[in-house]
C-alpha positions, 0 to 999 in steps of 0.5 A: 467518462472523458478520454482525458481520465487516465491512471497508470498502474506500476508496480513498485519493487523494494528499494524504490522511493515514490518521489520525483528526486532524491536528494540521497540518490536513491532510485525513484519511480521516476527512474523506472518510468518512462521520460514522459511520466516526470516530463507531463507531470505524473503523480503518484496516488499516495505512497509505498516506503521504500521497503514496500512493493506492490500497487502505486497508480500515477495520474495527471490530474489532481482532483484524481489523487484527491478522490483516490486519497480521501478517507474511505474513498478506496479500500487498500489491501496488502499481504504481510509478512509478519516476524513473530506469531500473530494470534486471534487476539491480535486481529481482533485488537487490529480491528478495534484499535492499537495505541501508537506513538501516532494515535490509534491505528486499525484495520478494516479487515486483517486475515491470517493465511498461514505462516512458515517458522517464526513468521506470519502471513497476512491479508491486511485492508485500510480505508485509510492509511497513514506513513508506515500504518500497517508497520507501526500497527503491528510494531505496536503488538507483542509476540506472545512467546517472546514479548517482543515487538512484533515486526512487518518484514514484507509489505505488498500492496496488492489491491486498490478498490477493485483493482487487483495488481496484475504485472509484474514487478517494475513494470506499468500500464495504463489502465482501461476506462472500465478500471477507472471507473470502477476505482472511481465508484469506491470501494 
């Protein structure tokens, strides 16, 4: 692999928006980021919303991105809170498929591990995913109790491929070659 290959891995707090500028003044990436990252042309490998924490990577090259975006190219895995009880019926629909306003949304794989009260908490994988996928997947299912729409109220990506977050909060580093080359083998 050539020394010229390098990722960056942050971790993205809520509030925090992946763009360059806000024309809002909200704070970017960019902002928690050294000078260098926006000054060299770093990019990030797809999007957090604001509201999601978790695993962004930011590389210079762009036949990276396309590699890293590209259906299927990398598994992406989040732990998902959840307003409302989410059943076995549920997972299996996520599974299958969930009508939406934006076409049909599934899951690879989506796992309850537990919960507190009325909410519920969840390991969800995408091969692919669109804007705000997973808060409109389950915004798409119903509370068995209440028949209310079900509500993602935390979203932390927490795996790319192979690559686990391992910082903290607001915090980057570069990955090593290893890493790298895993993330380009694929899932």
């Amino acid at each position: 692999m050539s020394g010229e290959l390098r990722v960056l891995m942050f971790h993205k707090p809520r509030g925090v928006v992946v763009t360059r500028s806000d024309e809002r003044g909200r704070k970017t990436v960019y902002g928690l980021l050294p000078d260098w990252a926006l000054a060299d042309g770093w990019v990030p490998v797809g999007r957090l919303d604001q509201d999601s924490t978790g695993l962004l990577l930011l590389v210079k090259e762009g036949a990276l991105v396309e590699a890293l975006t590209r259906p299927g190219a990398c598994l992406k895995t989040y732990e998902v809170w959840v307003r409302g009880r989410v059943t076995e019926e549920h997972l299996d629909a996520i599974r299958r498929g969930v009508p939406s306003p934006v076409g049909v949304l599934t899951a690879s794989s989506a796992e309850l591990l537990g919960g507190a009260g009325p909410k519920s908490r969840l390991r969800v994988t995408l091969d692919e995913g669109k804007n705000r996928h997973i808060r409109r997947l389950f915004g798409a299912l119903k509370d068995p109790k209440f028949g209310t729409p079900l509500k993602v109220v935390e979203l932390k990506r927490t795996q790319i491929g192979s690559l686990a977050l391992d910082i903290p909060s607001g915090s980057w580093r570069f990955l090593e070659e290893h890493e790298v080359e895993a993330l380009l083998g694929g899932r």
